[in-house]
PAGUZA-769298 format. One record per residue (C-alpha): x, y, z; residue number from 0. Coordinates in nm, 2 decimals, m for minus. Layout:
+--------+--------+--------+-----+
:     c1 :     c2 :     c3 :   k :
+--------+--------+--------+-----+
:      X :      Y :      Z : NUM :
...
+--------+--------+--------+-----+
end
This chain:
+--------+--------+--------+-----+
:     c1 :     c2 :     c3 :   k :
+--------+--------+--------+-----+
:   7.43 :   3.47 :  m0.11 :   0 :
:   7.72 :   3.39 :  m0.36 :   1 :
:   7.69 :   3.06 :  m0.59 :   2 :
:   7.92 :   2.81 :  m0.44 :   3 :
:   7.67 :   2.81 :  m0.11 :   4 :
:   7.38 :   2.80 :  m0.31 :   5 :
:   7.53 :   2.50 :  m0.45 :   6 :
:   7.63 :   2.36 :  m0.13 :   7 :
:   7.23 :   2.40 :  m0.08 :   8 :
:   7.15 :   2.24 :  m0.33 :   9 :
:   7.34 :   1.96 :  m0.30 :  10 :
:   7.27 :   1.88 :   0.04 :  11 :
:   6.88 :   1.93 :  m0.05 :  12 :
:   6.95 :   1.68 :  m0.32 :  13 :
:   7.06 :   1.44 :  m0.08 :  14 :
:   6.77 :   1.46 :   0.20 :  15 :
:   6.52 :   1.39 :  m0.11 :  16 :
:   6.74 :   1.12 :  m0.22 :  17 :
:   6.74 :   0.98 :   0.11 :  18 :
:   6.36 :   1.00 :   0.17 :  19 :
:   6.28 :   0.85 :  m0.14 :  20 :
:   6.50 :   0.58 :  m0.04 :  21 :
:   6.29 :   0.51 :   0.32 :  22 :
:   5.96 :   0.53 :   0.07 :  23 :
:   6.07 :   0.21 :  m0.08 :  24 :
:   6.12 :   0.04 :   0.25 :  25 :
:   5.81 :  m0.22 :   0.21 :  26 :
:   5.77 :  m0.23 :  m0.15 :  27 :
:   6.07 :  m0.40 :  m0.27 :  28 :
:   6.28 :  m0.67 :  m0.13 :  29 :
:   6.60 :  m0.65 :   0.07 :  30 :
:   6.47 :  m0.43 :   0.31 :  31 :
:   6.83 :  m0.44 :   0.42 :  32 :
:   6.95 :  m0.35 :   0.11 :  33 :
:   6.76 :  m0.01 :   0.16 :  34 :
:   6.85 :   0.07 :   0.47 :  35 :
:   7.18 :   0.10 :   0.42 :  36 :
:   7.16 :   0.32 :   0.12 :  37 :
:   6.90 :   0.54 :   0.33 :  38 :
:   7.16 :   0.57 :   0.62 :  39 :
:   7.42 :   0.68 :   0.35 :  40 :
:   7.21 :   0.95 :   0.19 :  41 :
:   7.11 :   1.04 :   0.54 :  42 :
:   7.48 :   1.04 :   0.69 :  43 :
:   7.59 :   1.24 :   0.36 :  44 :
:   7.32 :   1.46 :   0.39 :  45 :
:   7.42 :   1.57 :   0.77 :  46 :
:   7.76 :   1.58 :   0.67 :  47 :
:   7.73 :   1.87 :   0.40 :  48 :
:   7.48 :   2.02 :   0.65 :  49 :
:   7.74 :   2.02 :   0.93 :  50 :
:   7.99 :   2.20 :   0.63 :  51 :
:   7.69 :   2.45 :   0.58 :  52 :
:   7.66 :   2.59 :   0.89 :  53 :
:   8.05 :   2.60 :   0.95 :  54 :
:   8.04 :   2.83 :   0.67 :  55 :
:   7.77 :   3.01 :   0.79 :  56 :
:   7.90 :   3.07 :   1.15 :  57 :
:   8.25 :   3.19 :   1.03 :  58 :
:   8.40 :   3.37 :   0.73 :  59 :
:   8.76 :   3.20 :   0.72 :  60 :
:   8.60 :   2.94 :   0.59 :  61 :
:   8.71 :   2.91 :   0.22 :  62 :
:   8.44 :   2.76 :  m0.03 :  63 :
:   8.57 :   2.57 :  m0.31 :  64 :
:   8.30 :   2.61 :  m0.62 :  65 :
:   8.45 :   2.28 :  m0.84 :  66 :
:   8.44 :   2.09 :  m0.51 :  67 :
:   8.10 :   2.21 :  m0.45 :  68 :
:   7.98 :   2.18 :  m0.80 :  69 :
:   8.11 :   1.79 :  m0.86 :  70 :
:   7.94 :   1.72 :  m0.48 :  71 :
:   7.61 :   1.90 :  m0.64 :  72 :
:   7.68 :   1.66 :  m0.97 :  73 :
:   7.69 :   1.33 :  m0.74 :  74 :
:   7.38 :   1.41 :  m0.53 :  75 :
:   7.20 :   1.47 :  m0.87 :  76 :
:   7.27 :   1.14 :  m0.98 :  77 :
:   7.23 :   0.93 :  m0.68 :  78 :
:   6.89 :   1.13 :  m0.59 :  79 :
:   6.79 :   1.05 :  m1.01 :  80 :
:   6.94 :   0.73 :  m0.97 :  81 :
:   6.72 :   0.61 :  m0.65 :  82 :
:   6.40 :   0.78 :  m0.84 :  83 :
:   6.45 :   0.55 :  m1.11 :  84 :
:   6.54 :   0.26 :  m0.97 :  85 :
:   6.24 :   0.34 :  m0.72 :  86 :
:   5.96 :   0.33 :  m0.98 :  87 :
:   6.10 :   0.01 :  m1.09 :  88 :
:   6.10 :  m0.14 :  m0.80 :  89 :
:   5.77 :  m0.02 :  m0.74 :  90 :
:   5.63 :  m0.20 :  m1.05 :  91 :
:   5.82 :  m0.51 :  m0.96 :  92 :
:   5.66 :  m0.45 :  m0.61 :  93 :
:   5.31 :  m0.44 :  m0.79 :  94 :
:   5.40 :  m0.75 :  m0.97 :  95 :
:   5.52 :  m0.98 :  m0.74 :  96 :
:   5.18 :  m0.84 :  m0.51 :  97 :
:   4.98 :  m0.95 :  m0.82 :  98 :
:   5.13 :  m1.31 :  m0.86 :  99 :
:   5.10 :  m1.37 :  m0.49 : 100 :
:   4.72 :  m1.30 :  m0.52 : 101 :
:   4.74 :  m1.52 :  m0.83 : 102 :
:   4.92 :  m1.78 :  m0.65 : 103 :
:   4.67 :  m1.72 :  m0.35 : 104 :
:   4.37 :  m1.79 :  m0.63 : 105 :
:   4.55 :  m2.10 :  m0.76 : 106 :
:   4.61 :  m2.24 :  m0.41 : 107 :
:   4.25 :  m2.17 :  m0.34 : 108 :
:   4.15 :  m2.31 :  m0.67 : 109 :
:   4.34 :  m2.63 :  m0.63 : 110 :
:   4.23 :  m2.68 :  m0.26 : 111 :
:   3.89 :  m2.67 :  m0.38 : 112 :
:   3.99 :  m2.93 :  m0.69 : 113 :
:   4.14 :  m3.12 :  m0.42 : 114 :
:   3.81 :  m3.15 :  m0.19 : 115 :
:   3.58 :  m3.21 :  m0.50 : 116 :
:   3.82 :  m3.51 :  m0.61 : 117 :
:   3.80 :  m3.65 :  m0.24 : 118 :
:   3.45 :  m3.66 :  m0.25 : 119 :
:   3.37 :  m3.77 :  m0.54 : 120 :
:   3.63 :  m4.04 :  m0.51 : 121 :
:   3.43 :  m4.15 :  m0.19 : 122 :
:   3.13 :  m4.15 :  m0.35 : 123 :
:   3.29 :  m4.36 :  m0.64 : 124 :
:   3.46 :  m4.60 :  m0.41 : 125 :
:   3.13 :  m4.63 :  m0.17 : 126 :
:   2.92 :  m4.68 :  m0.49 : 127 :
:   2.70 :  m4.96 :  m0.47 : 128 :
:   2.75 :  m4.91 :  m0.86 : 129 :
:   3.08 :  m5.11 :  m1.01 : 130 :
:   3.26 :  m4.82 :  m1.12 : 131 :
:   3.54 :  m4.88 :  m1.35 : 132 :
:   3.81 :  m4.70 :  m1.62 : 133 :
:   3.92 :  m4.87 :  m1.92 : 134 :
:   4.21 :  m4.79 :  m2.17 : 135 :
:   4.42 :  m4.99 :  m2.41 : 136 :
:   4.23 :  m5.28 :  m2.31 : 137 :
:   4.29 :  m5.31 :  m1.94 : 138 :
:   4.13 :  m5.18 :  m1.64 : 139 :
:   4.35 :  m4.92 :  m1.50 : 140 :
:   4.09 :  m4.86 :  m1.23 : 141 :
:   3.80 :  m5.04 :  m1.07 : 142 :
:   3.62 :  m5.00 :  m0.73 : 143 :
:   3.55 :  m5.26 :  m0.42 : 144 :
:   3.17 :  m5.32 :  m0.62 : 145 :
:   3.32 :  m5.40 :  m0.93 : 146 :
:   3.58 :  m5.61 :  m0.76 : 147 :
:   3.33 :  m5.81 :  m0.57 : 148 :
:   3.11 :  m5.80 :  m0.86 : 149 :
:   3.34 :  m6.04 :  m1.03 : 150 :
:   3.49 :  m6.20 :  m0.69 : 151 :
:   3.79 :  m6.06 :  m0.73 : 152 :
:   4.02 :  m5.80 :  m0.52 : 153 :
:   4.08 :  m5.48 :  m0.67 : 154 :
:   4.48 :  m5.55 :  m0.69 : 155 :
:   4.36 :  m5.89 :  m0.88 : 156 :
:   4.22 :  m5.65 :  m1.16 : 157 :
:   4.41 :  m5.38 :  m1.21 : 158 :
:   4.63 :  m5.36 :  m1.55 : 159 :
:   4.45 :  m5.72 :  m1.63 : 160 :
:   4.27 :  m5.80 :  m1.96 : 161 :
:   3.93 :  m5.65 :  m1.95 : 162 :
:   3.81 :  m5.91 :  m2.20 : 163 :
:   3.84 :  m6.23 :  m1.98 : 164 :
:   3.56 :  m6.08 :  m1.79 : 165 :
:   3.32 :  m6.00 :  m2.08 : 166 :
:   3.10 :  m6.17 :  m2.31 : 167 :
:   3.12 :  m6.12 :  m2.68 : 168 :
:   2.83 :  m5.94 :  m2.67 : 169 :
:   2.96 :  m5.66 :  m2.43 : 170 :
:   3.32 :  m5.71 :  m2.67 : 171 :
:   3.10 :  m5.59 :  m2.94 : 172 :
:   2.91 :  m5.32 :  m2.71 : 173 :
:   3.28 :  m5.17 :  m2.63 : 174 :
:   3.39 :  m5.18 :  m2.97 : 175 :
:   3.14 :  m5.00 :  m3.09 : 176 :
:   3.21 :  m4.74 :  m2.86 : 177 :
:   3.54 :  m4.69 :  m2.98 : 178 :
:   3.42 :  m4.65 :  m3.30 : 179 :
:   3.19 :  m4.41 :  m3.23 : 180 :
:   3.46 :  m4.18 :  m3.06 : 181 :
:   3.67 :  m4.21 :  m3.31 : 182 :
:   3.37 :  m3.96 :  m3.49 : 183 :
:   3.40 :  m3.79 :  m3.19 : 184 :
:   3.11 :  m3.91 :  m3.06 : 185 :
:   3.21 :  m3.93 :  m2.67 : 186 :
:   2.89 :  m4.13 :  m2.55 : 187 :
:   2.71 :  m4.16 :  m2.27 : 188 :
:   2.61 :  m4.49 :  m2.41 : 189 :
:   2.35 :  m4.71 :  m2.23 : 190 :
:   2.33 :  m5.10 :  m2.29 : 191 :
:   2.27 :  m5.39 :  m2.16 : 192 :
:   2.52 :  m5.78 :  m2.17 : 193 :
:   2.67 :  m6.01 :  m1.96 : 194 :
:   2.96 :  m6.05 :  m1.76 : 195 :
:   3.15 :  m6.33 :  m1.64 : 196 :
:   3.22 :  m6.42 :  m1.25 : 197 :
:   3.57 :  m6.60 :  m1.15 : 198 :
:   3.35 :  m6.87 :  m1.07 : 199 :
:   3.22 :  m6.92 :  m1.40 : 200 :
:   2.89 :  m6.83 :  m1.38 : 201 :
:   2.68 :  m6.55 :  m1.59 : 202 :
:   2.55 :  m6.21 :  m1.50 : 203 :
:   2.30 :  m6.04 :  m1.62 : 204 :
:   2.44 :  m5.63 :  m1.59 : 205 :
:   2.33 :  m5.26 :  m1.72 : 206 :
:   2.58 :  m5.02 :  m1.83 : 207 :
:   2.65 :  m4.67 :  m1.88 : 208 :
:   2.99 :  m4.57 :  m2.06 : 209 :
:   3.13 :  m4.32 :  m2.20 : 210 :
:   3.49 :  m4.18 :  m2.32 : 211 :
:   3.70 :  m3.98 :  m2.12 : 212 :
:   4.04 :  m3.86 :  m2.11 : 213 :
:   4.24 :  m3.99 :  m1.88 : 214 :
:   4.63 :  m3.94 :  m1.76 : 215 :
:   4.60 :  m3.77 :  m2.13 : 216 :
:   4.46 :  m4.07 :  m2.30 : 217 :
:   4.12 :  m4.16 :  m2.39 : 218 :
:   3.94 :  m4.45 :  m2.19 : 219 :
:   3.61 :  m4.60 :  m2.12 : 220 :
:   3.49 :  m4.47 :  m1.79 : 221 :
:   3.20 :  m4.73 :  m1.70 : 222 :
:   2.89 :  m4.73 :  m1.46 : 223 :
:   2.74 :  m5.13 :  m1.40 : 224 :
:   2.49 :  m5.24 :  m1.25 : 225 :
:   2.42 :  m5.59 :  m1.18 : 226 :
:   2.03 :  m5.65 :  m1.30 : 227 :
:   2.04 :  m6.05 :  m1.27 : 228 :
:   1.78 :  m6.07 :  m1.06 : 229 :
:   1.56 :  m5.81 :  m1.26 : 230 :
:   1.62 :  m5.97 :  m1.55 : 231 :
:   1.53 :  m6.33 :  m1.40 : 232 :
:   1.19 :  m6.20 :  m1.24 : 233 :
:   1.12 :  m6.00 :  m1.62 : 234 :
:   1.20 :  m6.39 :  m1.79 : 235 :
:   0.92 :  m6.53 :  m1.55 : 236 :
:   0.68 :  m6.23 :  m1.59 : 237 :
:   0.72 :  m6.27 :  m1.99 : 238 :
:   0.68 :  m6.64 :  m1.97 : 239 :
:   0.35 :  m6.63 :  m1.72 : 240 :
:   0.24 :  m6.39 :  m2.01 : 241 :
:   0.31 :  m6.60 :  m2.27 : 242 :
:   0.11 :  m6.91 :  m2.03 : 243 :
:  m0.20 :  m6.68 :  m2.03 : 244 :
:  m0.16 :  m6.63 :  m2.37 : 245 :
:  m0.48 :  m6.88 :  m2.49 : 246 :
:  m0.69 :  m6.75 :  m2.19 : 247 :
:  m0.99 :  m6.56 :  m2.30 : 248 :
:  m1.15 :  m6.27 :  m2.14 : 249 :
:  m1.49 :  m6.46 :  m2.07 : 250 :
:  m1.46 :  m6.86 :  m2.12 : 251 :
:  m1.77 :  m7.07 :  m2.14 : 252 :
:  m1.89 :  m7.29 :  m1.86 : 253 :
:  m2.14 :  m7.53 :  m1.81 : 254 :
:  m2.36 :  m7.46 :  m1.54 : 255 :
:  m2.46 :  m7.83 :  m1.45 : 256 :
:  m2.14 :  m8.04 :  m1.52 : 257 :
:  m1.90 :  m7.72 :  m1.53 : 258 :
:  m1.70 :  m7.83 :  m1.84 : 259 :
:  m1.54 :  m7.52 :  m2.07 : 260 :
:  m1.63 :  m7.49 :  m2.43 : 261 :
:  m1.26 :  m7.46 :  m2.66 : 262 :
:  m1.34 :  m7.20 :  m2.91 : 263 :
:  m1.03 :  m7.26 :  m3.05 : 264 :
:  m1.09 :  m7.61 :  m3.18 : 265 :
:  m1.30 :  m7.75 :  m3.45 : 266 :
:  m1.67 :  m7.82 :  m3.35 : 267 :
:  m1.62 :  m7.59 :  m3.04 : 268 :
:  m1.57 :  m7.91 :  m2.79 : 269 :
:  m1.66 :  m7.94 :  m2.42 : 270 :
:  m1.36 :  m8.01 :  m2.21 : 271 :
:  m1.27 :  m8.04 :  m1.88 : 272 :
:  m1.17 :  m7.77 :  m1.68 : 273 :
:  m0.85 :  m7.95 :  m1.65 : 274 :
:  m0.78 :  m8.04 :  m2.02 : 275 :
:  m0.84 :  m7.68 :  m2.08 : 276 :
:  m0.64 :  m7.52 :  m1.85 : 277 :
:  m0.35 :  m7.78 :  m1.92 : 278 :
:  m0.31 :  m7.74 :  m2.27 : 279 :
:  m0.30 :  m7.32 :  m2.26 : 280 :
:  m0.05 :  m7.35 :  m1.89 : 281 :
:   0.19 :  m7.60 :  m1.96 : 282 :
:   0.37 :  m7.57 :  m1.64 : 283 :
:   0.03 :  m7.64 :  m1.43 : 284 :
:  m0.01 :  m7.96 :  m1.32 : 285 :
:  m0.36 :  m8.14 :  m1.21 : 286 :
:  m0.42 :  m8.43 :  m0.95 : 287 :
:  m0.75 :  m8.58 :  m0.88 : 288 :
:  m0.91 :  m8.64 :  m0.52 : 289 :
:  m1.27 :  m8.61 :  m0.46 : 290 :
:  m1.45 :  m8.36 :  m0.21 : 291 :
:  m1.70 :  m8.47 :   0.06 : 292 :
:  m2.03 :  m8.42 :  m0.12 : 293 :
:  m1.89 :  m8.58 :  m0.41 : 294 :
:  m1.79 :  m8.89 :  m0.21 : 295 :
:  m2.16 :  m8.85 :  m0.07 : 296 :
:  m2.31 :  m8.90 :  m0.41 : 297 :
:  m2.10 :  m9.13 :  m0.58 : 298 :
:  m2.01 :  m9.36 :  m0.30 : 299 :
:  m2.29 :  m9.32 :  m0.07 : 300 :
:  m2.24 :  m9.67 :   0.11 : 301 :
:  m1.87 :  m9.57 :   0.17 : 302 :
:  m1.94 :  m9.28 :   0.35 : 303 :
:  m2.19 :  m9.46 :   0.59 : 304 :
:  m1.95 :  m9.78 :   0.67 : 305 :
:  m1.70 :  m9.50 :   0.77 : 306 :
:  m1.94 :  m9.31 :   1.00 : 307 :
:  m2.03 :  m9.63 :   1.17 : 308 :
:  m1.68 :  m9.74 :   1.20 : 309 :
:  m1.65 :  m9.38 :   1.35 : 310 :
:  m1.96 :  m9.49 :   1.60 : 311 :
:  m1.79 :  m9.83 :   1.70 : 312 :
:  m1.51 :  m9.70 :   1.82 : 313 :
+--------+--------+--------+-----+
end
């Protein structure tokens, strides 16, 4: 076999590779299109110089030329190096673009579940029987329906408004301090107890739990309250009652005929009435006098007989 049809060969070997290398890429880079049409070239190129081989090969007039050959040998060479190249690159841009898709994939996954957290936890904020509110440079940038009807308000009544017309000095001072503190990055959660204001005026007794946060890249006070008015109302009249009982004695000292009460705590130790005694230790307690039936009986014997036989009479 003499060189220019080994060349021939050659080439059109070159060119069936070339070709099949470009159909491997068909899937793993884009423009499919794009590839098909190279592929078909190869292909069409490759069957061409095929065709021209077995012309050769079924007659002998058929004149080879060796520089013709040898530049077509060149050219499939090149294109077959050139799609091998090109091939592993857009292989790894292949594997890339697969990897940020199952990044992108994560992410979307990632932020559907951030999405669903945020939804419940905003319905358990805003269905709270807590007042639930976030503070920053000094006005509430969010409150819920509780906090709102805490202070007889509607939440579009509150928002971007002057905390501070709603809170006592004391809780002014209870907030300030919490800035302070996070300013030496102490963050809280801090636990006290004031008083807020109503639109109507009146006080109210609350319990709160704040803490800072950051919030649309600022710090803020995010803030639990609780009302406790009526806790703290029923705790005033426990503490008072205690206070009452204060002067009460374990055992006290009774007469057993006329049932007065010895006062240890004055001079001599006097006997007193039960409702002397009593009085001066429960302020609140007031006596009135009456008189039972067998008292009536003794004291006022003749009293009680007219009145039975008025009873008769009639």
């Amino acid at each position: 076999m003499d060189l220019p049809l080994i060349i021939l060969i050659l080439s059109i070997l070159a060119q069936f590779v070339a070709a099949i290398k470009a159909l491997s890429l068909f899937g793993k880079a884009e423009r499919l299109y794009a590839w098909v049409f190279v592929a078909t070239a190869l292909l069409l190129m490759g069957v061409r110089r095929t065709v021209t081989f077995f012309q050769i090969l079924s007659t002998d007039k058929f004149i080879i030329d060796p520089i013709a050959e040898s530049v077509a040998l060149v050219i499939s060479l090149l294109m077959l190096t050139g799609v091998w190249l090109i091939g592993s690159v857009f292989k790894k841009m292949g594997r890339m673009n697969s990897e940020m898709q199952s990044e992108l994939n994560k992410r979307e996954q990632a932020e559907e579940a951030l999405r669903k957290s945020e939804e419940k936890y905003r319905l358990m904020v805003e269905s709270s029987y807590d007042a639930v509110t976030i503070i920053q440079n000094g006005k509430f940038m969010y409150v819920n329906d509780s906090l709102a009807q805490m202070l007889g308000k509607k939440r579009s009544q509150l928002i971007s408004k002057d905390y501070k017309t709603y809170f006592k000095e004391d809780a002014l001072n209870q907030i300030k301090d919490i800035i302070n503190r996070a300013d030496r990055n102490n963050k809280g959660p801090y636990r006290f107890q004031t008083i807020f204001t109503r639109d109507d005026g009146s006080d109210m007794n609350v319990e709160a739990n704040a803490s800072i946060i950051n919030y649309k890249d600022e710090e803020a006070i995010f803030a639990v309250i609780r009302d406790i008015t009526e806790q703290t109302q029923i705790f005033q009249k426990l503490q008072k009652s205690a206070k009452q009982t204060e002067g009460l004695e374990n055992y006290i000292s009774i007469c057993a005929g006329c049932h007065k009460i010895q006062d240890k705590n004055k001079n001599g130790r006097p006997w007193i009435s039960p409702a002397d005694y009593i009085t001066e230790r429960l302020p609140d307690i007031k006596f009135t006098h009456g008189m039972c039936p067998d008292c009536m009986q003794k004291w006022y014997p003749d009293y009680i007989e007219n009145e039975s036989s008025d009873k008769d009479s009639d």
